[in-house]
Steps between C-alpha positions, in 0.01 A plus 500: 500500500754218577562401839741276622459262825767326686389264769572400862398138514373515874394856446226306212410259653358706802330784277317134328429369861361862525271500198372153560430594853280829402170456552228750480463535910810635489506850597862570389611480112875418521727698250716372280838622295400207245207493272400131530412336155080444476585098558661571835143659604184327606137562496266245756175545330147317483326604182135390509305666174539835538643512873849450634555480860880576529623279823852602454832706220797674510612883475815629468590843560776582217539894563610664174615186350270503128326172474502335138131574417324518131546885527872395427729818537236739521439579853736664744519558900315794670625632783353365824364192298605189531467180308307198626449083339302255505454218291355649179508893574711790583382807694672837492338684805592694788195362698526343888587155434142378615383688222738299256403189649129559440562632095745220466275189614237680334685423169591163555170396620369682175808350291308148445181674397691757215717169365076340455378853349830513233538128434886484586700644728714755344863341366799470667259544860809270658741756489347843424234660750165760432607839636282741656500830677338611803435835656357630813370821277482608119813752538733209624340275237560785228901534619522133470380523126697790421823286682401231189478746209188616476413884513150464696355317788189241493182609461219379693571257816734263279682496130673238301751633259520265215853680454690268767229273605443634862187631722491804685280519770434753769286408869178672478278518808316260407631135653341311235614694227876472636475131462256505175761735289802305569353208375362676190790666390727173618246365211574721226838428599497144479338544163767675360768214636263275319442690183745789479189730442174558613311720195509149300139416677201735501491755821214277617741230548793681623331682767170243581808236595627740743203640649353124476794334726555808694108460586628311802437415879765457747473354842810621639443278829556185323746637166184415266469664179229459284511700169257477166214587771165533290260604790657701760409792724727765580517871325668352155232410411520331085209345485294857587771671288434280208163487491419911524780483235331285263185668499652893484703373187179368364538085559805485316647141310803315577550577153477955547667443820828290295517829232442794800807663522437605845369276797285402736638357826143330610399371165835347446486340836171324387595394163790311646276318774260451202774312347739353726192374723326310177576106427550624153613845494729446698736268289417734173602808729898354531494380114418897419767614744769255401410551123480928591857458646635280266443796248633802682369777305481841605218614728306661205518175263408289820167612500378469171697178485326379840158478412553289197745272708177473781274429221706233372576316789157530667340419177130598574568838597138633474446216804748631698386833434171444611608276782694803675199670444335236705759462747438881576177478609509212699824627696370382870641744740544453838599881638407826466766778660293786617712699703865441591782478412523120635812289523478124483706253684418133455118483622553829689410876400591845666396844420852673405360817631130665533479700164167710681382670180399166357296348796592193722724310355390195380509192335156272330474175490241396261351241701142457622459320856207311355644366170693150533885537443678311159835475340578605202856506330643857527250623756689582790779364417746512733585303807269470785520584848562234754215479742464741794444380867347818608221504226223242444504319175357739201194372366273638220168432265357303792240607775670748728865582336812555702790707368805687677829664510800456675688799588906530584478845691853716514568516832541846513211617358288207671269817602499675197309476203198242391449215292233287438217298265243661298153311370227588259738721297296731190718646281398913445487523087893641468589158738383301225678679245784325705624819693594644191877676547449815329847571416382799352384680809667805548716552824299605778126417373301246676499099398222373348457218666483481911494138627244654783239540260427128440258303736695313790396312819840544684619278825805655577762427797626912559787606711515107567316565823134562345258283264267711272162384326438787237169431296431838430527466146229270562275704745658346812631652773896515568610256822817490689602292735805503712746191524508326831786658679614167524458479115746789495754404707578156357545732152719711644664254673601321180830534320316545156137520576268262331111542470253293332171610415210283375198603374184252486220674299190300723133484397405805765840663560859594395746334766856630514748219714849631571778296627880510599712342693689515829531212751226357319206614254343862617157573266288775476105471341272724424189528286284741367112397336468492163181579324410266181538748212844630649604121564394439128719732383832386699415165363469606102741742500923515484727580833822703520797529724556840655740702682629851560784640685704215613731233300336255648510154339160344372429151426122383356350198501242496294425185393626562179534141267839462477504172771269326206776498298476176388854476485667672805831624446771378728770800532742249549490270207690575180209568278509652115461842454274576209144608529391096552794394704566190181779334520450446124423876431865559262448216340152577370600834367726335312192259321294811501814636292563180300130553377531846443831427280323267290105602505295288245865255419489411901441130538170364650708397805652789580159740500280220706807473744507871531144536522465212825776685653362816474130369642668406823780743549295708743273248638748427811762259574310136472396606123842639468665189597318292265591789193837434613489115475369562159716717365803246619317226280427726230826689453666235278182463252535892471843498457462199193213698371725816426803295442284375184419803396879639418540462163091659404425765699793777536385601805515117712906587590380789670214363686681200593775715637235719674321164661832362649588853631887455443649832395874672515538788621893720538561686804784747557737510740743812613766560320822385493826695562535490065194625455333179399196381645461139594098337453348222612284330187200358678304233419212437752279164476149597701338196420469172712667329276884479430686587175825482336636614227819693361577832428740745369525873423573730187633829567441807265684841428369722227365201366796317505536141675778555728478196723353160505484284827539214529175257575446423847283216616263570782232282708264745670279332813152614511447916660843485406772662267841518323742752451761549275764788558645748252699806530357760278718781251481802667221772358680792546474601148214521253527122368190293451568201706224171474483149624378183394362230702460211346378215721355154406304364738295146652177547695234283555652242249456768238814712306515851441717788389519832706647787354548799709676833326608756792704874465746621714334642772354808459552739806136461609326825408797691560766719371879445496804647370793366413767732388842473334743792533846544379739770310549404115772773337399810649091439611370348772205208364229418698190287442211386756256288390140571659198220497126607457233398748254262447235703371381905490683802355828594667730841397762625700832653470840384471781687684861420473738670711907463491661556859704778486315679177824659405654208338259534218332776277172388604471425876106359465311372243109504550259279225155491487436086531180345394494080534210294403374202709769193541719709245867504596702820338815537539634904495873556406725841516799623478637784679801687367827518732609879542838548330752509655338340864736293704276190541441356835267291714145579414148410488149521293185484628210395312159536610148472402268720614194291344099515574394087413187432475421824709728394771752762549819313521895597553782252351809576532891324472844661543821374279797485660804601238858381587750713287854345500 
């Protein structure tokens, strides 16, 4: 699709004062006739680790103007949808703009964090955008497939067609899950923009990327994302998933789990934490994907081809092996979700609704009131909450511990419902089978698991009017005790009531303290006695959150390690996001690769550099820092050291190459009004260091040099890069067009060549036609060209149709067409002119009625015939 735009200089300039004036308080998104380029867009974002806290970005309402996205020119408008932009992304939805503003800072909070999981952000990110689609239900989100081509509608909540690059999601019930499958399928999406295809990685990777950065908590009061979240409690539970997994398939390898043709969500979520959380692993993990990508075979190849490609780059694969078997045992879990289903908003958790065949809902917390708290990395980790005035400070593994909760009531349903703190939880047998899901239950028979079951001492706050001591489980009588009327009216009083409860566990007896606020503090204590062998048990066993019938939000303060992080995070300060937070993190992949290129050949300096570097990298920032003065002093030696090495080992270009990062890469552009497509030849510097150099490019057709550029000199600043333009042939036919950079290049007082060879660009796992009609003596000649997917079998059939039928013998022509992977076949007919037919105006319509890869797909072009 071309569109053309002719501007009203003061009209521009206020629809830019517009964008640069939208911030996320805004309630309004202003609409737009113009799609405004990705550079005219902001995004105000802190990214510390794994969180960004968004202070601030633009979106632009652009109604049924088509954004240029990676899915090119194959989505379309759906009626009542309209098209919003941001920065990066481009949503197709027919949501309530508040909606759209949620989904879209969602994705450019989590944009940062998939640009860290790929390596790059995808080419050409300046001028082309990510599209997605969202739907308030599966039928809308089926009609806005069908609107792009496709002859189905997602499965599941979500679905990434690898045909044109774009997510399809539809709002569940639950809240999380709205948020969590936009951000997964956003990530397959972003995949494909990065690699044109995601079956060149084992499903392990694919989806355990996904599911691991859609593992997320979001604080919606203060725009705080955090995704890659290890230890979390709401219903989506990986960790739980992963484990049962693992042992019902029989503790499975990394290696079975790489060659299984199907997957498993949960164990794929834990071999990527396994992985991307290791000092190691983690730099071996991106050599594997870049090397996987760099390949692009067909899903079926990529398996077998994937496990010798880990083997090679992690080198001691029996280690690793046993090390995940390690790492599975030791997984230190911090929650247990009995029964729900829970949402999760920053620090804060509410029952969705009270499912009553499965008990009262709840969620564990496996912490004992008498053991002293720690941190450890990836144990709760996610942001803590700031402290509460209406609770005392949470204290455990002393003398008498002190826990509590802090509870945002909905006003309107202040008297409704109860929520509370359990103690001296014993899981029945089935609990500790971790509430097994038995997803072969048959509709209507009873669960096998009832949360009620397990041992509890319960203080709950009911009908926020009454506080209840229930030790029955225990052999204690039940309590109540009515709020102070006083009490109550300060809570009802209150625009959004606010209650904090604090529980001391004493030497003799259980004390409950509740407190809000009005003019000034209101409290409320009570106590019941404790006997010693019920006390012992609230001391040595875990507690739980609870609640039932009421949204009500719950915070806990349990005392719970994360302030003894030795290294507090400040959510305001720019801080790296891989696993360690190193500033030096891309940089030592590339040693770790440098190694890897040249394994017993690698210089002395360049494997004890390495190792130092990898002994600190997750010791904090102090030990960081002094890596990172090292690894300034030592980058020239290295850089000598496999300078030297050039003319013996056949292998030192490439690992010199690989150590100072520099690479070229092409990215496409649209198309030009000829057909032509212009493309940027990148070449990116990564390093701290500068470079120069000069370059030129060879260009290619059948084989054939057809083109030789001239050399251009370039000077590329450190984190920097240059760019030389070219305006491509157009590939509208079945020519083999290829391009040859060749670049010579000074780094770190050292001289290298860089060859990069490039094809035309492929239309990213997708299918297009390009046809040629026209009348030679008395037929009518047609030809459309059709390109294979990426990988899988794909049959279909070919109809041709000429517009009206009686101008020829044969109106339509059906073939059977069967196209291998990345094949491009090109189909040609004639049709025969009936005699004697006064010739006028007509067309031809060709269309493929194909199934790729088991995607059921319709393509489909009309010619236009001008008869003079």
């Amino acid at each position: 699709m071309k569109t053309k735009f002719f501007f009203n200089l003061p009209l521009l300039v206020l629809l830019l004062l517009s964008c640069q004036s939208q911030q996320v308080k805004q309630e309004h998104i202003p609409f737009s006739n113009r799609i405004p380029e990705p550079s005219e867009m902001s995004v105000n974002e802190v990214v510390t680790g794994r969180v960004t806290t968004l202070k601030g970005m633009d979106i632009l309402n652009v109604g049924k103007n088509i954004p240029f996205t990676y899915s090119l020119d194959k989505v379309s408008n759906t009626p009542g949808y309209n098209w919003y932009v941001s920065k990066h992304f481009a949503m197709k939805t027919n949501f309530t703009e508040d909606k759209v503003r949620l989904y879209l800072e969602l994705l450019e909070m989590a944009y940062p964090h998939y640009v860290e999981l790929f390596g790059v952000e995808p080419p050409n990110i300046e001028n082309q955008r990510i599209a997605a689609v969202y739907s308030p239900t599966r039928y809308d989100a089926s009609i806005a497939m069908m609107d792009d081509g496709f002859k189905r509608g997602p499965y599941g909540g979500g679905e990434t067609m690898w045909y044109n690059k774009v997510g399809y999601n539809f709002q569940s019930s639950r809240e999380h899950h709205q948020r969590y499958i936009v951000i997964h399928e956003t990530c397959h999406a972003f995949q494909m923009a990065v690699m044109d295809y995601t079956g060149f990685l084992p499903y392990w990777f694919v989806e355990g990327t996904a599911d691991a950065i859609a593992h997320h908590v979001y604080d919606p009061k203060k725009k705080r994302l955090n995704v890659m979240v290890f230890d979390r409690g709401c219903t989506m539970d990986y960790i739980r998933r992963g484990l049962e997994e693992y042992e019902a398939d029989g503790r499975p390898s990394i290696k079975d789990k790489t060659l299984d043709a199907s997957f498993k969500r949960g164990i794929s979520f834990l071999i990527i934490h396994f992985m991307m959380d290791h000092p190691l692993y983690s730099h071996q993990f991106k050599i594997f994907r870049d090397e996987m990508a760099k390949l692009r075979l067909t899903r079926e190849k990529a398996r077998v081809k994937s496990v010798e490609i880990l083997q090679s780059v992690f080198g001691d694969w029996e280690q690793v092996e046993r090390d995940f078997i390690d790492y599975m045992a030791k997984i230190d879990k911090s929650f247990n979700v009995a029964g729900g289903p829970w949402e999760q908003e920053g620090n804060a958790y509410f029952v969705r609704h009270n499912n009553s065949d499965q008990g009262c809902p709840r969620i564990d917390f496996l912490f004992k009131p008498e053991d002293k708290p720690y941190y450890k990395p990836f144990k709760m980790d996610q942001p803590m909450p700031d402290p509460c005035h209406l609770i005392d400070p949470a204290t455990r593994g002393v003398e008498e511990p002190v826990v509590g909760l802090h509870i945002e009531y909905l006003k309107d349903h202040l008297h409704r419902g109860k929520v509370g703190l359990g103690l001296g939880l014993n899981m029945s047998a089935l609990s500790k089978q971790n509430w097994l899901h038995d997803k072969k239950r048959k509709k209507g028979e009873e669960k096998r698991y009832n949360p009620d079951d397990d041992i509890l001492y319960e203080i709950m706050i009911e009908k926020g009017n009454t506080l209840v001591f229930d030790g029955s489980d225990f052999g204690e009588e039940r309590l109540s005790y009515s709020l102070p009327e006083d009490f109550i009216q300060t809570l009802e009083s209150q625009k959004a009531p606010e209650l904090g409860l604090t529980v001391t566990i004493h030497q003799n007896n259980l004390e409950a303290k509740l407190q809000t606020m009005g003019a000034e503090p209101v409290y409320f204590i009570q106590s019941v006695p404790l006997t010693n062998s019920v006390r012992e048990k609230l001391m040595s066993r875990s507690m739980a959150v609870l609640a039932e019938d009421a949204q009500h939000h719950i915070k806990p303060y349990f005392d719970d390690g994360r302030d003894l992080n030795p290294n507090p995070p400040n959510y305001d300060q720019e801080v790296p996001n891989n696993a360690f937070q190193n500033p030096m993190d891309k940089e030592m992949t590339r040693l770790v690769n440098s190694v890897y290129i040249l394994r017993e050949d690698a210089p002395e300096s360049l494997t004890r550099l390495t190792r130092r570097l990898l002994q600190v990298s997750d010791k904090g920032p102090d030990k960081i820092n002094e890596g990172l003065i090292l690894l300034q002093k030592e980058r020239a030696n290295v850089a000598a050291d496999l300078a030297a090495l050039l003319e013996t080992s056949p292998k030192a270009l490439q690992a010199l190459q690989a150590f100072a990062g520099v690479n070229v890469r092409f990215e496409w552009d649209k198309k030009q009004d000829d057909g032509r497509r212009p493309v940027n030849i990148v070449l990116t510097n990564p390093s701290d260091l500068p470079l120069k150099g000069t370059m030129h490019l060879d260009v290619f057709i059948n084989g054939e040099t057809v083109e030789k550029t001239e050399s251009q000199m370039f000077s590329v600043q450190s984190k920097s890069r240059h760019i030389m333009h070219y305006i491509a042939p157009p590939y509208n036919d079945d020519r083999v067009i290829n391009y040859t950079v060749d670049a010579d290049i000074q780094w770190a007082d050292q001289s290298f060549q860089l060859v990069h060879e490039d094809q035309d660009s492929f239309p990213w796992s997708s299918m297009k036609i390009v046809q040629q009609a026209r009348i030679e003596n008395d037929d009518i000649k047609i030809a459309a060209l059709l390109r294979g997917p990426f990988s899988g079998e794909s049959k279909g059939t070919l109809i041709i149709e000429v517009m009206p039928a009686n101008l020829v013998e044969q109106g339509v022509i059906q073939e059977d067409v069967v196209i291998n992977p990345l094949e491009v076949k090109k189909f040609e007919h004639s049709l025969k002119i009936k005699e004697g037919v006064q010739l006028s105006d007509f067309a031809v319509d060709v269309r493929f009625d194909m199934e790729f890869e088991g995607e059921p797909v319709l393509l489909q072009e009309r010619c236009f015939i001008h008869v003079e």
